[in-house]
LOROVO-502749 format. One record per residue (C-alpha): x, y negated, z. Coordinates in steps of 0.2 Angstrom, whole numbers, padded with zeros to 4 digits, always signed. Layout:
! LOROVO-502749
XYZ...
This chain:
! LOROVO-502749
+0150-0363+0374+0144-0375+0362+0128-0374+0354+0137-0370+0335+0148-0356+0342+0130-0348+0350+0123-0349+0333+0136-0343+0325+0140-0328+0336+0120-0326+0336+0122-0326+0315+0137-0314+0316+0127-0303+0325+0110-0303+0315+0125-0301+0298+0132-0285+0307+0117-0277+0312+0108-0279+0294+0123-0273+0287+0124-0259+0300+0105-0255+0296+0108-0254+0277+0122-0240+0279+0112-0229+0290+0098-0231+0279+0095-0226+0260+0100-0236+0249+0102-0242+0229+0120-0250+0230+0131-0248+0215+0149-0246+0222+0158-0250+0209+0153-0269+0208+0156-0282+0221+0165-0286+0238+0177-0268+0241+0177-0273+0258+0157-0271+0257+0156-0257+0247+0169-0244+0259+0161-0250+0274+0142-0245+0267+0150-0229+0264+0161-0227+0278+0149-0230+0293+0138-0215+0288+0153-0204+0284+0162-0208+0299+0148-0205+0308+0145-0188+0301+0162-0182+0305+0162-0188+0321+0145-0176+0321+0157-0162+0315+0170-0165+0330+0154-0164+0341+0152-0147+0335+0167-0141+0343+0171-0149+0359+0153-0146+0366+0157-0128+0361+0170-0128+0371+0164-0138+0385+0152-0124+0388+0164-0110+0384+0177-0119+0396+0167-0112+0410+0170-0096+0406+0187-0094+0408+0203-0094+0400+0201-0077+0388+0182-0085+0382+0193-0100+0378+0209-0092+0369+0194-0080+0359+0185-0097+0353+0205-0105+0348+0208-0088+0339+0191-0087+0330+0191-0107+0324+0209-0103+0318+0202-0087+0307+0184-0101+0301+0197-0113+0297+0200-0104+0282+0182-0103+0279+0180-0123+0281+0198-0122+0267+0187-0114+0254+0170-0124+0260+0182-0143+0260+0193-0136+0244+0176-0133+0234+0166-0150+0242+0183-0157+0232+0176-0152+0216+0159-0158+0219+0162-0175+0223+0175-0177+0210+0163-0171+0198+0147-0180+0205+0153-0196+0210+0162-0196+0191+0146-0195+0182+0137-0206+0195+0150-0220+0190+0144-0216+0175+0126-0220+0176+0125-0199+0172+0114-0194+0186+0106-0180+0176+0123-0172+0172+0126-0175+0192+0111-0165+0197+0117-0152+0186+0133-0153+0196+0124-0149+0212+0112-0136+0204+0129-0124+0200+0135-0128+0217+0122-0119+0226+0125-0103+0215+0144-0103+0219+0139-0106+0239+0128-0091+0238+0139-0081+0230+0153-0085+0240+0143-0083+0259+0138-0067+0254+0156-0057+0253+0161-0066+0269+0147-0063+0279+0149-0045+0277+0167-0045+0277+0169-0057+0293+0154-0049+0303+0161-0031+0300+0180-0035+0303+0178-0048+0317+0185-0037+0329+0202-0031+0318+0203-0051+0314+0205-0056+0331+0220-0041+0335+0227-0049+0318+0229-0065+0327+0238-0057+0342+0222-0056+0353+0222-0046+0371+0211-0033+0372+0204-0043+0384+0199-0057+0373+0194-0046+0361+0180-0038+0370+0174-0054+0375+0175-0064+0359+0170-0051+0345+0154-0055+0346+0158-0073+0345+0168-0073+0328+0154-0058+0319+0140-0073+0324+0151-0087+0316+0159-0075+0301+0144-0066+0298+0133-0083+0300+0146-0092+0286+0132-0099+0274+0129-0109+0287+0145-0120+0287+0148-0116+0268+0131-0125+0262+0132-0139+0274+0151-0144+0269+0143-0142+0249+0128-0151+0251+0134-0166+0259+0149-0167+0247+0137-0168+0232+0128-0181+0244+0144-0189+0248+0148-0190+0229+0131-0200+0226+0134-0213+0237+0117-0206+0248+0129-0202+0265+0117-0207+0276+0107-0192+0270+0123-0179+0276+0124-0190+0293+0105-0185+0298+0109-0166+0293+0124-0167+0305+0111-0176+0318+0099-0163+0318+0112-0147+0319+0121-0156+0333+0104-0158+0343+0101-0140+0343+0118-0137+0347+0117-0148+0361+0103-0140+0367+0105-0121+0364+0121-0118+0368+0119-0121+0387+0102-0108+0383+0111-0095+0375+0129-0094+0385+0120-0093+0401+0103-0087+0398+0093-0102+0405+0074-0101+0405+0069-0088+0392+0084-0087+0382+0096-0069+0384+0112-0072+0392+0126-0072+0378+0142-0077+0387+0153-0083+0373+0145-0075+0359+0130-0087+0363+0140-0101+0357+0141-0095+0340+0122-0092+0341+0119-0109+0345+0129-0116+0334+0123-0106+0319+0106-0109+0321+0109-0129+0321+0121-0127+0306+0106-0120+0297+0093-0132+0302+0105-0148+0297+0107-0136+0278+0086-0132+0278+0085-0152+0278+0094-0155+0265+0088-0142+0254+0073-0150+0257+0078-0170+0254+0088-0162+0238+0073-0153+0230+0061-0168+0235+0073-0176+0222+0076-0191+0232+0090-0203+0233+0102-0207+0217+0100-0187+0214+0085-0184+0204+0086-0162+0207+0074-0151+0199+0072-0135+0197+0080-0136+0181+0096-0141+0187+0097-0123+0195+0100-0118+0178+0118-0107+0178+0128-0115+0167+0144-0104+0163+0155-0118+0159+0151-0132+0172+0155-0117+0186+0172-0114+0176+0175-0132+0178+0172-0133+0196+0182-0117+0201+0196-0127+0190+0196-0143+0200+0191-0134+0217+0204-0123+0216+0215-0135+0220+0206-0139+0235+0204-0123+0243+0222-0117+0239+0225-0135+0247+0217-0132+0264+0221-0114+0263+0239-0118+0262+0237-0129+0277+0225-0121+0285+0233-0102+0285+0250-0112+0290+0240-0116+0307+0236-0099+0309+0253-0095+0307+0258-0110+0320+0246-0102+0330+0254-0086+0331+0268-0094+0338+0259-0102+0353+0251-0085+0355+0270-0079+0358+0271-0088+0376+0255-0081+0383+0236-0085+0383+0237-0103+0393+0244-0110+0379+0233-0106+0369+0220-0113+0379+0230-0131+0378+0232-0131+0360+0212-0126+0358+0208-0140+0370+0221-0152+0360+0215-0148+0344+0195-0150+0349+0201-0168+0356+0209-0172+0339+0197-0168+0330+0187-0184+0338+0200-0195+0328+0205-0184+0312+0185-0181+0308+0182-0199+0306+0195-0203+0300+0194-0190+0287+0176-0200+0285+0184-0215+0278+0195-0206+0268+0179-0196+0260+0171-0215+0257+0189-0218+0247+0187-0203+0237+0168-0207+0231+0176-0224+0228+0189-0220+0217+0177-0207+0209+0162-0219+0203+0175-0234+0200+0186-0223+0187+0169-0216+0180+0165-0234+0177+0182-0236+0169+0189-0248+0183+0203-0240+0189+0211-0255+0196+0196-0258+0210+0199-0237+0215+0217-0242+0219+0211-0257+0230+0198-0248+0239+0211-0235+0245+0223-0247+0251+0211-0256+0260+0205-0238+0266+0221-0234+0275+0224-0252+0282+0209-0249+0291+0212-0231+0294+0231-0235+0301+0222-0246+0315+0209-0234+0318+0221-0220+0321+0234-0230+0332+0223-0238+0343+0216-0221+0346+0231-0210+0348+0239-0223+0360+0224-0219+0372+0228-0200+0369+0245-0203+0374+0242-0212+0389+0227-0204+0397+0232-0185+0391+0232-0179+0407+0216-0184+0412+0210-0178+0393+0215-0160+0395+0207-0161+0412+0190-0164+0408+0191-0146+0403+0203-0135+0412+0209-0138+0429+0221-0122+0426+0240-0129+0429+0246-0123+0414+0235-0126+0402+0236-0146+0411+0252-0144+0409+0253-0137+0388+0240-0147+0385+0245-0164+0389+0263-0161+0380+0253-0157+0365+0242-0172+0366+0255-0185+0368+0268-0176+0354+0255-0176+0341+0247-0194+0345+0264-0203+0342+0261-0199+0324+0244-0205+0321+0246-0220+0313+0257-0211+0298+0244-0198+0295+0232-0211+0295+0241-0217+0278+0242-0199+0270+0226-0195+0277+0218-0208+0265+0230-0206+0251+0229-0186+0249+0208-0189+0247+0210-0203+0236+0221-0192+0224+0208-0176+0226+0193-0189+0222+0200-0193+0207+0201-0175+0203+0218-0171+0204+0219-0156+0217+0233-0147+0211+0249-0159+0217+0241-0162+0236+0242-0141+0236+0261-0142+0232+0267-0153+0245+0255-0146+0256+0265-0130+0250+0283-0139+0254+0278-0148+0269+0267-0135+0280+0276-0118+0274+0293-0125+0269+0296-0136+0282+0282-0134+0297+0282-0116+0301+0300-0112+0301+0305-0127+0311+0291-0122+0324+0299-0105+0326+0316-0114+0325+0311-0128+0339+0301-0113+0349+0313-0099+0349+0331-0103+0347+0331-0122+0354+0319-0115+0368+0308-0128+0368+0294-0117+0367+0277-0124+0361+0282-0139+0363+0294-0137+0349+0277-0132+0339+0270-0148+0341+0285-0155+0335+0287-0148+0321+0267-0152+0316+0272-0172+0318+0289-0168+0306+0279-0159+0294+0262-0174+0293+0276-0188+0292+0285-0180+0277+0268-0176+0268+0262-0194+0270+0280-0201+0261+0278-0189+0248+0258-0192+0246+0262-0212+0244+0276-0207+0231+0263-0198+0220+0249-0208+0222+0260-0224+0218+0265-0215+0199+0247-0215+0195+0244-0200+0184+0228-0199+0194+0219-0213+0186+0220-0200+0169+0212-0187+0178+0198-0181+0163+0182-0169+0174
């Protein structure tokens, strides 16, 4: 190697780790001037990151829980698909909030931002509270709704009445970091989601099998763990929010209730959360049909899904960086550099998703058996991993597009194709392909790869019209 191409490797490197330093860091940027390129990647790598701390979340859980046995793992599947209408609510109002805060951010409006934030926190609270009792007095009844032996049942109410009951946890730190997200302060969210997944790290090993001091928990331990390290990452940034750092100035009068800027949340998030609760009560639905062939599958598709969620989470990272983009650009009036930033979002969101989901389909079986050895569950599980991989690089594009739509405000179209695609089409071609082509749950995973690909054509169809640049919040 010549002495030039040292230097020039050796400049290359110094040029990617400044750049990678300033993203991780806090920062003054404006995202709505100069290179797009620039801009998304010192958004992205912090919110990429922090997803990928979400996914964390749930495949140590299950690591852990995997030791258990089968029924610890089908009561932790059966739980997330009951919280995952939680995190529909929690991502439908963290819509509203970005929308809303990066707007007025574009805007140069960081007081009207702050304000944004202030009512946020009154709606969270609100909200935690009617779950909390509902979710930790029910949790029992919830799992026998969702087709639970009395088997899992004993063994995982305690799990879902820590996580149900614990909710504020997992509402606060999916409306913070939106509002953070929204800001262009990411990094901020990605050391909340640091901290929580230390502790979880730590304490869930503590808790499920009573090491050292801790009480034994079995299962329910999990949810211990991971509540307590939920709340930590939220106690932070409570804390960096009311220091008023950042681009958001907060003080206490921002806390001010303010009738008609809540009004105008619930309006835009409403979309959201009827968004994610369409396509989030459809996979509890398209769980109930996996439940149909016994408590193994189950397992597999919990494992599956955990795995995914190492791809989908950062992915769905670079599609939040999209949305903020679109955001402050069409607050600064420059919707032409909001539709640029998204394509180059899903170019590199396409190879991303590809590359990864072509490792899923080729080392499924080894996957899977990092964490169940049970023949079955190898067996579900690795069908399930390579049906749903060869898809990955069309959700990839819809993935991108769908945020980019709700970034700009527009949450009401994303919930009616989500309508046609997951309950018209996804549910009853799973029953279809399960039941009367015998395919089982294989036909399940199908029908999930059928229903992504429609919704990504139709996203790119609307997104193409452009009645989103008009969007007034």
């Amino acid at each position: 190697m010549t002495y030039e191409n040292t230097n020039k490797n050796s400049s290359l490197w110094r040029r990617s780790r400044d750049f990678l330093r300033m993203a991780l860091s806090d920062n003054e940027n404006d995202f709505t001037t100069g290179p797009i390129t620039r801009a998304l990647g010192l958004l992205a790598i912090p919110m990429m990151l922090e997803m990928s701390m979400e996914a964390i979340f749930a495949v140590v859980d299950i690591a852990f829980v995997s030791m258990l046995g089968t029924n610890a793992i089908a009561a932790v599947g059966l739980t997330e698909a009951l919280v995952t209408v939680l995190y529909a609510i929690a991502i439908g109002l963290g819509m509203g909030v970005t929308a809303m805060i990066s707007r007025r951010i574009g805007a140069q409006d960081s007081t009207a931002a702050a304000n944004v934030m202030g009512q946020s926190v009154w709606v969270g609270a609100a909200l935690s509270l009617v779950i909390g009792v509902f979710g930790y007095t029910y949790a029992a009844d919830l799992l026998a709704m969702m087709g639970a032996s009395s088997e899992v049942i004993a063994e995982g109410t305690g799990f879902a009445a820590v996580l149900l009951g614990g909710n504020a946890s997992i509402l606060f730190l999916f409306l913070l970091t939106a509002g953070f997200r929204g800001t262009g302060d990411a990094p901020v969210a990605l050391r909340a989601l640091v901290l929580a997944n230390g502790l979880n790290i730590v304490l869930d090993p503590c808790f499920i099998f009573g090491l050292g001091p801790f009480p034994e928990l079995g299962v329910t331990g999990a949810a211990v763990a991971t509540t307590i390290g939920r709340s930590a990452g939220v106690a932070y940034l409570f804390y960096y929010l009311f220091a008023g750092n950042g681009r958001l100035k907060f003080k206490l009068h921002n806390l001010r209730i303010s009738g008609q800027l809540i009004r105008r949340m619930i309006s835009i998030s409403l979309g959201g959360i009827g968004q994610f609760l369409i396509s989030t009560s459809s996979w509890i639905v398209v769980m109930r049909i996996v439940a149909l062939y016994g408590s193994a599958p189950i397992a597999a598709y919990t494992i599956a899904l955990r795995m995914m969620e190492f791809v989908f989470l950062p992915a769905w990272g670079l599609g939040n960086a999209a949305a903020t983009l679109v955001g402050q650009n069409l607050g600064a009036n420059r919707p032409d550099r909001a539709e640029k930033s998204v394509w180059r979002a899903a170019r590199y969101n396409t190879i991303f998703m590809t590359v990864l989901g072509a490792g899923f389909v080729i080392f499924a079986p080894q996957i899977v058996g990092l964490f169940a050895d049970d023949a079955e569950i190898l067996r579900y599980g690795t069908s399930c991993l390579r049906i749903l991989g060869f898809g990955y690089p069309i959700y990839a594009v819809g993935m991108i597009v769908i945020q980019a739509i709700n970034g700009a405000g527009d949450t009401r179209m994303p919930s009616l194709l989500n309508f046609i695609c997951f309950w018209i089409v996804q549910i009853p071609l799973a029953y279809w392909l399960a039941t009367e082509i015998n395919l089982g749950p294989n036909g399940v995973f199908v029908a999930i790869v059928v229903a992504e690909s429609i919704l990504t054509v139709l996203a790119v169809l609307l997104f193409r019209r452009g009645d989103w640049k008009r969007m007034e919040i």
